[in-house]
C-alpha positions in Angstrom: 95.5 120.9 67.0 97.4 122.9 69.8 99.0 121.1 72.8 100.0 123.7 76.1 101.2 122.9 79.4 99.8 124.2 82.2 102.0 122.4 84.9 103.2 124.6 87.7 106.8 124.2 85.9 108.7 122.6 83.7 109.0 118.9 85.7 107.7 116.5 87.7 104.8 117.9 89.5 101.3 119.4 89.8 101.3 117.7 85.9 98.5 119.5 83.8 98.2 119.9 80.6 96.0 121.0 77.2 94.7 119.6 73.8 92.8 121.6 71.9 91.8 119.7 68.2 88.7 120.6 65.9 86.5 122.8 68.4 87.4 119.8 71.5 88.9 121.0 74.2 90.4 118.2 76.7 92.7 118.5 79.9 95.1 115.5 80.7 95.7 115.1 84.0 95.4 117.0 87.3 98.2 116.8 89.5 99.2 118.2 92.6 102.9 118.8 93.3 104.5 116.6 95.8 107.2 119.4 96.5 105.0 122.1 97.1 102.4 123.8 99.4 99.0 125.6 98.9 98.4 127.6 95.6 102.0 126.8 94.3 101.0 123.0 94.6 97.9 123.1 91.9 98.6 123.4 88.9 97.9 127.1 86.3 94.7 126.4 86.3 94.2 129.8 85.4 96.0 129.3 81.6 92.4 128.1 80.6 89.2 130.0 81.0 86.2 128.3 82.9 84.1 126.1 81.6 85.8 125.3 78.0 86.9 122.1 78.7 84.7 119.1 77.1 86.7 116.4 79.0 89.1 115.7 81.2 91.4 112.3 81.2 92.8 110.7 84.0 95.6 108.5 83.3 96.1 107.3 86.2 95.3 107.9 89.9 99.2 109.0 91.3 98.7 111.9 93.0 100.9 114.1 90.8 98.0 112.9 88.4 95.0 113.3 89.7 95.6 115.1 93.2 93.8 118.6 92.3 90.9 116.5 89.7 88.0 118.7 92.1 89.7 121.7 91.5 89.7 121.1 88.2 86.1 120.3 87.9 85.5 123.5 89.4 86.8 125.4 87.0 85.3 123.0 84.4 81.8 121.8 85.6 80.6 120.9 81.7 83.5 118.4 81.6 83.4 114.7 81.8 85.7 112.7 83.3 87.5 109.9 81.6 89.3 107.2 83.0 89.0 103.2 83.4 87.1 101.4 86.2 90.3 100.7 88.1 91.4 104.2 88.0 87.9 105.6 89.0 88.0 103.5 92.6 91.7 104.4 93.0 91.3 107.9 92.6 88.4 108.2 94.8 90.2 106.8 98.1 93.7 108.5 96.8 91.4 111.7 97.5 89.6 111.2 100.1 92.5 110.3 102.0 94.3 113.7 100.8 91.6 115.6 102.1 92.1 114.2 105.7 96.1 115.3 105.2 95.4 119.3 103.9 93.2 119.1 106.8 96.1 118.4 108.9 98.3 120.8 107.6 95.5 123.3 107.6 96.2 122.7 111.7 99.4 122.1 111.7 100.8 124.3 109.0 98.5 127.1 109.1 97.9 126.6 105.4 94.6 128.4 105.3 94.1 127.2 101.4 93.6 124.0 102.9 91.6 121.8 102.2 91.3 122.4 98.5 88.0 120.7 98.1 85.9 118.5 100.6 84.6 114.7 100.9 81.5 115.8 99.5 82.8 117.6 96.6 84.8 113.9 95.7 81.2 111.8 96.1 79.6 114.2 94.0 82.4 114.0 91.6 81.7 110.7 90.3 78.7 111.7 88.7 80.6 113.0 85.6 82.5 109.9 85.8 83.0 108.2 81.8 84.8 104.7 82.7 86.2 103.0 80.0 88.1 99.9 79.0 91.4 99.9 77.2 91.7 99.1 73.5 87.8 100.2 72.8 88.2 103.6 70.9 85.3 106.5 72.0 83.8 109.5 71.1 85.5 112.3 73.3 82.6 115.1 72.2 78.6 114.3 71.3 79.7 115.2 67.8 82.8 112.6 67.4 85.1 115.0 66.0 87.7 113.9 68.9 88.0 110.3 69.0 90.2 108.5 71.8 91.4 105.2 72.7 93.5 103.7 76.3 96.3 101.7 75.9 97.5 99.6 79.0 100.7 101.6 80.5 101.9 99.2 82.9 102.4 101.4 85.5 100.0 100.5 87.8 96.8 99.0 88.3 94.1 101.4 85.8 97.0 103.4 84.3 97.0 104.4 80.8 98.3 106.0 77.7 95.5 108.0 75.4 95.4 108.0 72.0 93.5 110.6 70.3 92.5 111.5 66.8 91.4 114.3 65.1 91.3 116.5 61.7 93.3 113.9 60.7 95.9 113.5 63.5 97.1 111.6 66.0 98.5 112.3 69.3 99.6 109.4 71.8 100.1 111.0 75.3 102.0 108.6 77.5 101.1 109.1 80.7 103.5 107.4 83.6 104.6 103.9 81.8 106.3 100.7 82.7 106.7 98.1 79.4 108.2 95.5 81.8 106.4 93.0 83.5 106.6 93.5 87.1 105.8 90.7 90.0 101.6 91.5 89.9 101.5 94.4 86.9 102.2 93.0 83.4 104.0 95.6 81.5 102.1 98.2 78.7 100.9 97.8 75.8 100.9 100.9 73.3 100.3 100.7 69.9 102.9 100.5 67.4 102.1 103.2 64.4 102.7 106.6 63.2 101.6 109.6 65.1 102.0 113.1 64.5 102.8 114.1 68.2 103.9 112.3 71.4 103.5 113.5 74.8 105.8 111.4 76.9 107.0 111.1 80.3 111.4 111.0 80.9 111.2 110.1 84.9 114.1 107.9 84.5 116.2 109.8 82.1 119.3 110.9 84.1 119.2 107.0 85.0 121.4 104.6 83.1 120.3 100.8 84.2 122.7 98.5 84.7 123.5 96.1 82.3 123.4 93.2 84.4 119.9 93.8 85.8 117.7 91.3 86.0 114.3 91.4 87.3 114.3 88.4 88.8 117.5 88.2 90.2 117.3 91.9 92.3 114.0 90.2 93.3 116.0 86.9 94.9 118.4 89.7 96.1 115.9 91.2 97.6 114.7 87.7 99.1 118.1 86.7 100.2 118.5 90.2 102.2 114.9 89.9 103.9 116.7 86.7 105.1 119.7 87.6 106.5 118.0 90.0 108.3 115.2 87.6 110.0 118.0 85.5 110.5 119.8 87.3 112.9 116.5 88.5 114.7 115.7 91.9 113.2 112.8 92.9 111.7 112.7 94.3 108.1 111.5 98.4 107.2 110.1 98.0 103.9 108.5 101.9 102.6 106.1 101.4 100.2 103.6 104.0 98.5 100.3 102.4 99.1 99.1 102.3 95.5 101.2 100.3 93.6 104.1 99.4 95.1 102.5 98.1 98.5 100.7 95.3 96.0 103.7 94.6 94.3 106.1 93.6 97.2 103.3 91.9 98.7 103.5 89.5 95.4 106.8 89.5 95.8 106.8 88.4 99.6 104.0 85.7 98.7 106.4 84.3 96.0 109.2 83.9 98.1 107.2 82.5 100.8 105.9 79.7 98.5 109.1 79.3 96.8 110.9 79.1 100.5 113.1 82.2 100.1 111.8 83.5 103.1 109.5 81.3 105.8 106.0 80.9 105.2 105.2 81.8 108.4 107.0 85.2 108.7 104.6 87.8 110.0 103.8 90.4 107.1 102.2 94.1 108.0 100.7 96.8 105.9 97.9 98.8 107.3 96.2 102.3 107.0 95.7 103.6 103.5 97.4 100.5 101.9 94.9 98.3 103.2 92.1 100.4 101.2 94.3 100.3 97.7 94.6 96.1 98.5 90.9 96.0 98.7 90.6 98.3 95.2 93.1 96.0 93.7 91.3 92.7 95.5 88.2 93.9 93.7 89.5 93.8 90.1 91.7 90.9 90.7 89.7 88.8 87.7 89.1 91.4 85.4 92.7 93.5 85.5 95.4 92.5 83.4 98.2 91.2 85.9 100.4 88.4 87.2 98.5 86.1 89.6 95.2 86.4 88.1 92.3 86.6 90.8 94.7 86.0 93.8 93.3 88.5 96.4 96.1 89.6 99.2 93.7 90.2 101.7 91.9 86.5 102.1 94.6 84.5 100.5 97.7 86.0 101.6 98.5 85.9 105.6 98.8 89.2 106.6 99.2 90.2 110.0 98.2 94.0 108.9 95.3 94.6 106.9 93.2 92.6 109.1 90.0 94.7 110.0 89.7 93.0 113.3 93.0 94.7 114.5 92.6 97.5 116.2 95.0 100.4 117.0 98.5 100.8 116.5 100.7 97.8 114.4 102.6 96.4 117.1 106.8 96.3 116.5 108.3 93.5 116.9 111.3 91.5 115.7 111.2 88.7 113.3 108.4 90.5 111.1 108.2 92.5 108.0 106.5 95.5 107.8 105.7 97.2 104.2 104.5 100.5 105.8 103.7 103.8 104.0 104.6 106.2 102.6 107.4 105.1 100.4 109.3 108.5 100.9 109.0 108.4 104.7 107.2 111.8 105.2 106.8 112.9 108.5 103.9 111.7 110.8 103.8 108.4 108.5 103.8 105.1 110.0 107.3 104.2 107.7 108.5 107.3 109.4 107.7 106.6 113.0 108.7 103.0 112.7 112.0 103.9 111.5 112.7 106.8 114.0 111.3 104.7 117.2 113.5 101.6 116.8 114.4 100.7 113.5 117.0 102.9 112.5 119.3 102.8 115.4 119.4 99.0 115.7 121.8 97.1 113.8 119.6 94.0 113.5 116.9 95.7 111.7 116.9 96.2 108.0 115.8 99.4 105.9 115.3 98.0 102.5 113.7 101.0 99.7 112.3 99.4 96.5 110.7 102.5 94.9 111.6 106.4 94.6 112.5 108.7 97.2 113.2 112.7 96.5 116.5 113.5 98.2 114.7 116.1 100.3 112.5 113.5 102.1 113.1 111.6 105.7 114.1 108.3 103.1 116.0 110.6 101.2 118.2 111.8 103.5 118.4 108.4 104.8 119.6 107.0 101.0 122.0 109.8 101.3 123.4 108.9 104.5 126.7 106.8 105.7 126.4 104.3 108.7 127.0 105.9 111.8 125.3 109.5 111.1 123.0 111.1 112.7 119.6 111.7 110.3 116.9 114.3 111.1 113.3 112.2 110.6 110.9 114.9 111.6 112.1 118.3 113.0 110.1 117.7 115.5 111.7 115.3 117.2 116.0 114.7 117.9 118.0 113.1 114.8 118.5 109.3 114.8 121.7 107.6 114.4 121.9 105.0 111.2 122.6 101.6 112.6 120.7 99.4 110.8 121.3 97.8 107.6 119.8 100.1 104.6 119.3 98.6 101.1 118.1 99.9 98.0 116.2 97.7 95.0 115.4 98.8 91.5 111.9 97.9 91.5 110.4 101.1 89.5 107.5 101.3 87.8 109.0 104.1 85.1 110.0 102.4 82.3 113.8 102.8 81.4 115.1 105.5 79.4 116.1 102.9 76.6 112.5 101.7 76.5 111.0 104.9 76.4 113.4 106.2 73.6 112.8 103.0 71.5 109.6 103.8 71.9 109.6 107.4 70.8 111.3 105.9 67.9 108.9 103.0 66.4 105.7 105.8 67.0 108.0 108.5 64.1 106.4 111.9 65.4 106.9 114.8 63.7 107.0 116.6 67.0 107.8 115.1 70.9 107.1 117.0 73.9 108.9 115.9 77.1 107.1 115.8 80.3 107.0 114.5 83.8 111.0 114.6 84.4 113.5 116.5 86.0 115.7 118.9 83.7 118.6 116.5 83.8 116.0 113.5 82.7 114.9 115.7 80.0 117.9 116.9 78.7 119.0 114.2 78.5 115.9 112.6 76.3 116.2 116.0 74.2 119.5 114.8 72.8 119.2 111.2 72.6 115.5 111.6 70.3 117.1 114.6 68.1 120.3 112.1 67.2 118.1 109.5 66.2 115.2 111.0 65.1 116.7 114.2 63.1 113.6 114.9 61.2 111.6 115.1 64.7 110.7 118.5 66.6 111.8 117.5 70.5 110.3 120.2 72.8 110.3 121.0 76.4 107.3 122.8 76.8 107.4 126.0 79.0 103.7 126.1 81.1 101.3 128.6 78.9 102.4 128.5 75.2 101.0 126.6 73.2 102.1 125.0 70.2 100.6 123.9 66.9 100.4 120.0 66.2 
């Protein structure tokens, strides 16, 4: 068996990679880069000749995960692509929606490599489509020389980790996972045995929780803070990425509204893309593993957003909350505008982050930022001044470092092979694994060599 990266770099990005066992040749994953632009933003596709690929496997519908899957197919038109039910629906509106922001650019930007494939191309797509459940092992090839199995990963709703099989190995590739339970998403569930390699994810790894966490208790923080806020008339700025963490703090806003935290009447918002991800995860809300079985948000949750009888702009106004996209504030999003038309500048308000935010983003600089200064939302307009009250919750959906490693250490590879981190996160993972697994290869794999398994 021979494992090879074919990521853009070594990190969190455009994540690609290779697994090559008895004749069977799979790709897992294929990302797009969040930090990156054009050609530099797929990832080296051209590592692997065309057409040699018998499958590819979505783990999950992130856009780091699946934001370049055409592209992919392009290159690979014999493959078949498989993923669960819940991922195939997520993956398809993630896309189409991406296609409608390189267009954009395309405009804006004058990135002429834009759009990298076309609605079309994504409804034709499905056609070599392989859903499958978790926990049901499958035949990757006609032949069954590559056999593979999904684990729940926790991470959110469809994600998984892969197990695969062959000439008598086993190789568990992670994919993005969360073993906690969160508000809606019920934490993974891997398999606990022996495996000759590991492919795992170390998002978190330059992160040290705090002791004291709690779960629930940063979640009645969170409650008490929403509070305060409405209290004194402001409104509350909550970014969310639509997949995911939009459903989560919407479970997390219906629980504090029956529980009284916060009124029940208090006018809640999401709209745009997020309103398409709460229908995906509406649609499987009796068949998915989660919290609140076969509650759907968008008929029995209030929601002053989402409502497809609203039409055009969501109104501002105090006394509401507004869980608005995209969690990172980019410019021209509606967490974005909010922020730099009102919210920011007014002490009232509250700007409360419970996800991830890269430090060279508008909620970045934002996290960064000391009351009082001035923070540049969008070159294209004059930088605001940071009045309002800015919070930040640990609501990931990364598992912790400790949880990972523990992990790593009940599955005994001979060889692990970091992914998806930053090279603090991984460094970081490197030592921890070789100190307490001293008979275990740990590798951070450079993109294009490959190594044998």
């Amino acid at each position: 068996m021979i494992f090879k990266s074919i990521c853009r770099d070594v990190g969190i990005g455009a994540n690609s990679y290779v697994l090559d066992a008895d004749g069977v040749r799979v790709v897992l994953d294929a990302g797009m880069h969040p930090k990156e632009e054009g050609v530099t933003a797929k990832p080296r596709y051209e590592l692997i000749e065309d057409d040699t690929a018998d499958a590819i496997f979505v783990t999950h519908s992130h856009l780091d995960h699946v934001g370049t899957l055409p592209v992919c197919m392009e290159h690979q038109q014999r493959a078949k692509v498989f993923l669960t039910p819940e991922a195939a629906e997520l993956t398809c509106a993630m896309l189409h929606n991406s296609v409608n922001v390189m267009e954009s650019k395309r405009t804006e930007l004058g990135i002429s490599e834009y759009p990298f494939f076309t609605h079309n191309q994504i409804d034709r797509m499905k056609g070599s489509f392989e859903r499958r459940s978790v926990e049901r092992k499958f035949d990757v090839d006609d032949a069954g020389k590559l056999k593979a199995e999904f684990y729940d990963a926790g991470h959110i709703l469809g994600s998984v980790g892969v197990m695969f099989e062959a000439e008598g190995k086993k190789v568990f590739y992670t994919g993005d996972v969360n073993f906690e339970d969160s508000t809606l998403q019920k934490g993974a569930v891997f398999p606990n045995e022996e495996v000759d390699a590991l492919i795992v994810e170390t998002t978190r790894g330059e992160q040290a929780r705090r002791p004291d966490y709690s779960r629930r208790e940063e979640e009645n923080e969170f409650a008490e803070a929403i509070k305060r806020v409405l209290k004194r008339g402001g409104s509350v700025l909550i970014p969310v990425f639509a997949m995911g963490k939009t459903q989560e703090v919407l479970a997390m806003l219906q629980r504090f509204k029956e529980e009284g935290l916060i009124h029940e009447k208090v006018p809640v918002y999401i709209g745009g893309l997020s309103t398409k991800m709460t229908t995906i995860y509406d649609k499987f809300s009796d068949v998915s593993r989660r919290n609140r079985r076969g509650f759907k948000f968008l008929t029995d949750m209030e929601l002053a957003g989402g409502n497809k009888k609203r039409v055009g702009p969501i109104p501002f106004n105090n006394g509401c909350i507004y869980a608005l996209s995209s969690g990172m504030m980019s410019e021209k999003t509606v967490s974005n505008n909010f922020a730099r038309q009102g919210v920011l500048e007014n002490k009232k308000h509250g700007l409360f982050f419970v996800g991830y935010a890269d430090s060279e983003t508008p909620g970045g600089k934002i996290r960064a930022a000391q009351h009082g200064d001035m923070v540049e939302l969008d070159p294209a307009y004059p930088p605001v001044k940071l009045n309002c009250e800015v919070r930040i919750f640990d609501f990931s959906g990364h598992a912790t470092r400790d949880a990972i490693a523990d992990f790593a250490v009940r599955m005994k590879p001979k060889k692990i092979f970091l992914v998806h981190g930053d090279e603090g996160a991984m460094a970081w993972f490197k030592q921890e694994l070789e100190n307490r697994l001293p008979g275990t290869q740990v590798i951070i794999p450079e993109p294009g060599v490959e190594f044998d398994i």
